[in-house]
N, C-alpha and C positions, 0 to 999 in steps of 0.2 A: 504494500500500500504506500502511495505517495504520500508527503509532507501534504502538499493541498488538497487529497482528497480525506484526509485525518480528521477526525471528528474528537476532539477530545470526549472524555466521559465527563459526565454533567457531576457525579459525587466526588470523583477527586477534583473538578474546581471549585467545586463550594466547600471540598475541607481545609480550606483557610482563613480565616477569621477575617482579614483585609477582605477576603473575595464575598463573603457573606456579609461585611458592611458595605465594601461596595454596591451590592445588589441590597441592601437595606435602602441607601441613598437614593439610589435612581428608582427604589418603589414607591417611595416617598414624592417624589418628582416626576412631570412626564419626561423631563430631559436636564440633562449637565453638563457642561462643558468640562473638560481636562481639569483648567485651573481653579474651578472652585469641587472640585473630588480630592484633584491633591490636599487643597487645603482643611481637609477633612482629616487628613495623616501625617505623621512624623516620617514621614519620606517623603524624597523626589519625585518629579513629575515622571521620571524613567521609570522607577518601581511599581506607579501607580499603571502606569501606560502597559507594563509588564503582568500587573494581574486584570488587567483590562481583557488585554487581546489575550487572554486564557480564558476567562468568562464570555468571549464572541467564539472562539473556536465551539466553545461548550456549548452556542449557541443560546446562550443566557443573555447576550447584550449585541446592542445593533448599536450601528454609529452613521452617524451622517454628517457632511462636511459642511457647514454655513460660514462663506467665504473659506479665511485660513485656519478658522475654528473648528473642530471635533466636538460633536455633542452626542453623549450615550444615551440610551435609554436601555430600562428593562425590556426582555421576553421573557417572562415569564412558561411559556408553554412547557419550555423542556423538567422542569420541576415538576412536572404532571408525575413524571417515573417514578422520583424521589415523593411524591405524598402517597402514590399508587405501592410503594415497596412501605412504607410507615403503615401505612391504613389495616394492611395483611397483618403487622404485626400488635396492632391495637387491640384487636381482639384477641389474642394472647394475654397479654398486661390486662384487658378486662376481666377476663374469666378468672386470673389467678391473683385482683385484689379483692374478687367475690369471692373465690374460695379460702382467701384468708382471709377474710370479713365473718365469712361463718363460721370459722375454727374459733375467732375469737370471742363471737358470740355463743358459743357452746360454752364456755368456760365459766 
């Protein structure tokens, strides 16, 4: 598989805390520019631009050019995965704080 046709995976970009404020920022927002995201963090505009275009590959962020400005916004859709893999295990965690809900209600 080539570099451009590479899809990153959507859970390893949102396992890092910048790339989940990122994508907290722009949900908050219809749109951002570069220089007020960095200013969001104690790093460079490189670093940010760096966990940027790992959240577009992931297909989590779209950008468009206005003049010589970059402005992000969310896509939310691909998180669909990530709540569709959570949701399966919700009813796990349900059934087994029923069933210690009634062990301790026996007691």
């Amino acid at each position: 598989m080539n570099e451009k046709n590479h899809q990153r995976d959507v859970y390893a970009a949102i396992a890092d805390p910048t790339r989940r404020k990122l994508l907290r920022l722009l949900a908050d927002s219809e749109e951002l520019p570069l220089h007020q995201l960095t200013g969001q963090f104690q790093m460079g505009r490189t670093a940010v631009s760096k966990h940027l275009a790992i959240l577009k590959e992931a297909g989590l962020v779209a950008e468009r050019k206005v003049g010589r400005e970059t402005r992000y916004r969310l896509n939310a859709a691909p998180l669909q995965e990530i709540k569709d893999w959570v949701s399966f295990y919700e009813k796990f965690w349900k059934e087994n704080v029923t069933l210690l809900k009634n062990l301790l209600d026996e007691k």
